[in-house]
N, C-alpha and C positions, 0 to 999 in steps of 0.2 A: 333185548335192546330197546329202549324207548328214544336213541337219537342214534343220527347218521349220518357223518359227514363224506361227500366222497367229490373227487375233480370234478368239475363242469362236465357235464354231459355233453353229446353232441345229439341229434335228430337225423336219421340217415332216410327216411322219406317223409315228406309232408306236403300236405297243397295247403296252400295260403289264399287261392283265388286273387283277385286282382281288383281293385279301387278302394271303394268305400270296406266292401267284404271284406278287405284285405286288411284295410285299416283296423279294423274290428276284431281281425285275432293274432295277429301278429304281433302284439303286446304278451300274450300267454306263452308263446314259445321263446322270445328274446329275452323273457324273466327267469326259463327256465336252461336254456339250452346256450349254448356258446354260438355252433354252426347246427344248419340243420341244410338236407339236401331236399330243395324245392321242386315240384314235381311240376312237368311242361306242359299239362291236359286243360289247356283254356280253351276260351274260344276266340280267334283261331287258335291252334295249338303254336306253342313255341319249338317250330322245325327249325330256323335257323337261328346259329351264331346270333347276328344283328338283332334277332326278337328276343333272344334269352339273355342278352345285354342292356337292355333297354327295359324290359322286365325286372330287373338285379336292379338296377337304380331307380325304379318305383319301389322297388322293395326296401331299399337303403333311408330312400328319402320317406316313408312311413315310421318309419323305427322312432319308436320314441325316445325322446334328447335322455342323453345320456346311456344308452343303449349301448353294449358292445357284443354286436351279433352278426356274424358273416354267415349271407348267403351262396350255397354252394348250388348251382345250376348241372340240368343234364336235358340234354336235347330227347325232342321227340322225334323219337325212329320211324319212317314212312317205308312205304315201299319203293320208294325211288330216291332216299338220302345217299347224296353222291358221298364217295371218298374224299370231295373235295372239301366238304362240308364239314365231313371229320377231319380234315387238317383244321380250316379256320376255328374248330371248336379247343380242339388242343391247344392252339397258338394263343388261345383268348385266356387261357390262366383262370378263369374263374367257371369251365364248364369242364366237372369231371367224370361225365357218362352219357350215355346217351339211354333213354328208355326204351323198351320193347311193351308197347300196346298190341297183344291180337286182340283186331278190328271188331269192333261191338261189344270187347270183355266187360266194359266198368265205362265211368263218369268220361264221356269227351272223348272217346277212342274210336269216334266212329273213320277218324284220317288214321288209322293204326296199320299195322303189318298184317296184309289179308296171305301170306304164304312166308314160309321163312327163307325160302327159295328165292323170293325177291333181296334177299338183305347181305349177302355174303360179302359182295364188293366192299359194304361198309363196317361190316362187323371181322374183316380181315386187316382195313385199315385201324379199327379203332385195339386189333390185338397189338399192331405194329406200335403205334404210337401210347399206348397203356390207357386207355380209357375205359371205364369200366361199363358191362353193361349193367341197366337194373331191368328187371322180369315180370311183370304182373303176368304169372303160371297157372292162367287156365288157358284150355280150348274152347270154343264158339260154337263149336257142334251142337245144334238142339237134342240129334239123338244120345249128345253123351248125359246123364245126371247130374243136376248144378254141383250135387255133392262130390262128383268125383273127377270134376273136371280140371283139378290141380294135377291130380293122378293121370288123368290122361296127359296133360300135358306134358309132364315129365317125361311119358312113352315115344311119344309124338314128334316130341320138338325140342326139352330142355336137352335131352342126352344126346341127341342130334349136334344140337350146338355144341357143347360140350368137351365132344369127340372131333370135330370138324374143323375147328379153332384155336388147338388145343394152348397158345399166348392167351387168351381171351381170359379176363378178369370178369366173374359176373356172379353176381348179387339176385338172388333167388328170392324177391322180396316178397314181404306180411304171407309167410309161410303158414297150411294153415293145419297139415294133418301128419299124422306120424311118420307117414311114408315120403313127406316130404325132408321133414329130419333128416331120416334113415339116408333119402339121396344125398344130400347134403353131406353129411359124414361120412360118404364111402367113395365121393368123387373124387379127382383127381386136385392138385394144390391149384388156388386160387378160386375156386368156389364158396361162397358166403351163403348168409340169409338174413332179413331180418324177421321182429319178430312182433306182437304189435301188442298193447296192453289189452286189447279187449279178449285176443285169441290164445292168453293165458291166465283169464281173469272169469271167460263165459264158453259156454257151450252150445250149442243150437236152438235148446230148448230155453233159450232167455231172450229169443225171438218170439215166443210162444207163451211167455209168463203172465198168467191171467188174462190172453187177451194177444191180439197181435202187436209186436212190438216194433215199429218201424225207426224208433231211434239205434235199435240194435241190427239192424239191418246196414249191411258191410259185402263187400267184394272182394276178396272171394269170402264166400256166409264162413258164419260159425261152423264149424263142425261137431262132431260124438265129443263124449267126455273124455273118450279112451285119446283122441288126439290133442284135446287140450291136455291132460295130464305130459303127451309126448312132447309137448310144445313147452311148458315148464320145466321139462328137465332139461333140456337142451338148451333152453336160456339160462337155465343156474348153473350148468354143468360147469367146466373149465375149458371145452371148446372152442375156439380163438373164432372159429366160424360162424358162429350166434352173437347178433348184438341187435340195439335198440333201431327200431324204426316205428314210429308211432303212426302213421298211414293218416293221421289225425285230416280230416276230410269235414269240411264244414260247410252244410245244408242249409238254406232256410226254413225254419218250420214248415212253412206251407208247400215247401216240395218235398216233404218227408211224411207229410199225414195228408194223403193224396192217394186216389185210385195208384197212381202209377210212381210210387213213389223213391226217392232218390237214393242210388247206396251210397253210405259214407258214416263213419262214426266221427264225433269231435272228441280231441279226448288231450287238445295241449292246453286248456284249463289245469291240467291235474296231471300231467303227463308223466311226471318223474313219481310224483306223489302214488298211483297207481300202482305201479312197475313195484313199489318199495313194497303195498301189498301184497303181492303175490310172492314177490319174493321171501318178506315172512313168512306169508303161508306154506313156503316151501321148505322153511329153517335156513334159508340160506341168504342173508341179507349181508354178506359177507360176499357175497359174490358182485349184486348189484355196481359197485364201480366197475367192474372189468365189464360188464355186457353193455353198462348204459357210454363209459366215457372215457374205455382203454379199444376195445377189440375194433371198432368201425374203424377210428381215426387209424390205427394201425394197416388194417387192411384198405383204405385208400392213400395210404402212406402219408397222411397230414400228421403232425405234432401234437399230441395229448394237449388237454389244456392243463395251464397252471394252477388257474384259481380254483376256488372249494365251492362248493353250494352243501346247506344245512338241510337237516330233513327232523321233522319230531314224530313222533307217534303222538297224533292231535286229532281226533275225531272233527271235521268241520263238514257244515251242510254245503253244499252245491247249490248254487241257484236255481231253481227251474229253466230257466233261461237267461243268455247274454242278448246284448243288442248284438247288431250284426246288420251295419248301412241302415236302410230303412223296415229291415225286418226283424226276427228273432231268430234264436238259434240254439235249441237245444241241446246242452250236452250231457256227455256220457256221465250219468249217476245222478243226474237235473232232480232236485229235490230231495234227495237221499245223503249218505254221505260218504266221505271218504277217510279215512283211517290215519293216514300222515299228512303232514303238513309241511311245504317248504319256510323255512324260516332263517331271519339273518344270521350270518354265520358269527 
C-alpha cells in the first residue's frame, strides 16, 4: 500500500502545556486529530472542575482559525479529591475522567496519590457516575527497578483497583511491557490501554544509540525488544482494548539536555504519520483505523468521527527543531525522517 485513507483520528492522552508552550504545538495535533484527551499535570495541577474549564478555553481560544478540534479534559486525582468534586466534574460535559498520578512518578506529579487508600470515596463516586479513570502504572519505590515498575504496579495497586470498583472504567495508559498487555486482556469488561508511538516504534536501547539519548527519554522508559514486539501486536490485533494515545509531552530543549534532565517524548509533529509506520512494519495497516479512530471513541462512548484524513508513503525530513514560546523543542525523529506523510484528502 503506498496510500491510506482512514476517519479522523482521536488522541486519547496528550499534554499541551499552557501559554505560549501551548501555542506552539497545538497546531500539530488539531491538524492531525479530531479530539484528543488533555492531560491536567501543570503547574498548579488542574484539581478542580473551575481550573480544567478555564484551561479548555485557553485551549479553544489558541486553535488556529479554522480549526475543528475539541478538547476533552480529565481531572487531576489528589489524595483528598472529594466526591463532591467528581459530581461537579460530570455535570461539566466537557471532563471525562479523572487521572491517577502516584506521587513523584513523571512530569508535575509531585501533588499526586501518595496511597491509593486515600482515593476510594472518589474513585467509587466516579464508578457511580461513568467517568473514566486514566493510570500512569508505575510505583515510586526506589527499591523497585525503574524497569519494572509498571510490573509492580499492576501487583500493588492496578488489580487492587480493579477488583474493589468492579463499575470503574479505567484506561491503563502509554502501557509499556508485555505483561502489561497480558493484564490488559485477561481483566475483567471495561479495562482499556493506550499505546504510544515511540513504545511500538523503540526499545530501551535507543536511549543508548551512540551516546546518551535524552530526547528518547520518556516515562515510564522504553522497555526490551521482546515488549515492544508485545506492544505491536496488541495494537494491530483486533482488540477493541488497544488504542491510540500519543503521550506526546513537549520539553524545552534546555530541560532535556541537562544534568537532570526532563521525561517526555514530542511526537504530535508526526503523530498519526508514525503509528502508519509501524504498522507497516507489522503488515497490518489495515488495522490502523480501528486502534487510531474507532476503539478510544467507542470505549469512552463518544461518536466516531465523520471526516477522513489522507496518509501517503512519502519519505520527508523532520526538522531538528520547532520553535516552542521563547525556546526550542526537539522532536521525535528531529533531523532524520519519517516514512508517511499526512496529506489532503
Amino acid at each position: 500500500m503506498t496510500s491510506v485513507t482512514l476517519r479522523r483520528p482521536d488522541d486519547w492522552h496528550l499534554h499541551l502545556r499552557d501559554g505560549a508552550h501551548m501555542a506552539a504545538v497545538l497546531p500539530f495535533t488539531a491538524a492531525r486529530f479530531a479530539r484528543a484527551l488533555v492531560m491536567p499535570n501543570l503547574k498548579p495541577p488542574m484539581t478542580t472542575t473551575r481550573s480544567l474549564g478555564e484551561y479548555r478555553d485557553r485551549i479553544l481560544a489558541a486553535l488556529p482559525a479554522g480549526a475543528r478540534f475539541e478538547p476533552l479534559m480529565t481531572l487531576y486525582l489528589t489524595d483528598r479529591t472529594p466526591p463532591d468534586e467528581i459530581r461537579r466534574a460530570k455535570a461539566s460535559g466537557f471532563v471525562v475522567g479523572a487521572k491517577l498520578y502516584p506521587a513523584g512518578a513523571t512530569t508535575h506529579s509531585d501533588a499526586g496519590v501518595t496511597s491509593i487508600e486515600n482515593t476510594w470515596p472518589a474513585l467509587e463516586a466516579m464508578a457511580e457516575l461513568g467517568l473514566v479513570l486514566q493510570v500512569h502504572g508505575e510505583v515510586t519505590d526506589p527499591a523497585v527497578d525503574v524497569f519494572d515498575r509498571e510490573h509492580a504496579f499492576i501487583d500493588r495497586v492496578l488489580s487492587r483497583v480493579v477488583e474493589r470498583v468492579p463499575g470503574l472504567k479505567v484506561v491503563f495508559e502509554h502501557i509499556t511491557t508485555a505483561a502489561a498487555a497480558d493484564f490488559v486482556r485477561g481483566a475483567r469488561a471495561g479495562i482499556a490501554a493506550t499505546i504510544t508511538p515511540q513504545h511500538v516504534l523503540m526499545n530501551r536501547n535507543a536511549i543508548f544509540e551512540g551516546g546518551l539519548r535524552p530526547h528518547h527519554y520518556c516515562l515510564p522508559v522504553l522497555k526490551r525488544e521482546r515488549d515492544r514486539k508485545a506492544l505491536l501486536a496488541a495494537a494491530t490485533s483486533d482488540d477493541p482494548r488497544f488504542f491510540l494515545g500519543t503521550d506526546s509531552a513537549p520539553h524545552a530543549r534546555r530541560t532535556k539536555e541537562t544534568s537532570c534532565g526532563c521525561a517526555g517524548i514530542f511526537s504530535a509533529h508526526a503523530a498519526i504519520e508514525l503509528y502508519a509506520e509501524a504498522f507497516e512494519q507489522a503488515g497490518r495497516l489495515d488495522r490502523l483505523e480501528a486502534f487510531a479512530s474507532e476503539r478510544g471513541a467507542d470505549f469512552y462512548g463518544r461518536p466516531r468521527n465523520t471526516d477522513r484524513i489522507a496518509l501517503r508513503r512519502e519519505p520527508w525530513t523532520v526538522p531538528e527543531h520547532y520553535p516552542f514560546g521563547g525556546d526550542e523543542l526537539v522532536p521525535l525523529r528531529g533531523g532524520a525522517s519519517v516514512g508517511w506523510r499526512m496529506v489532503p484528502e
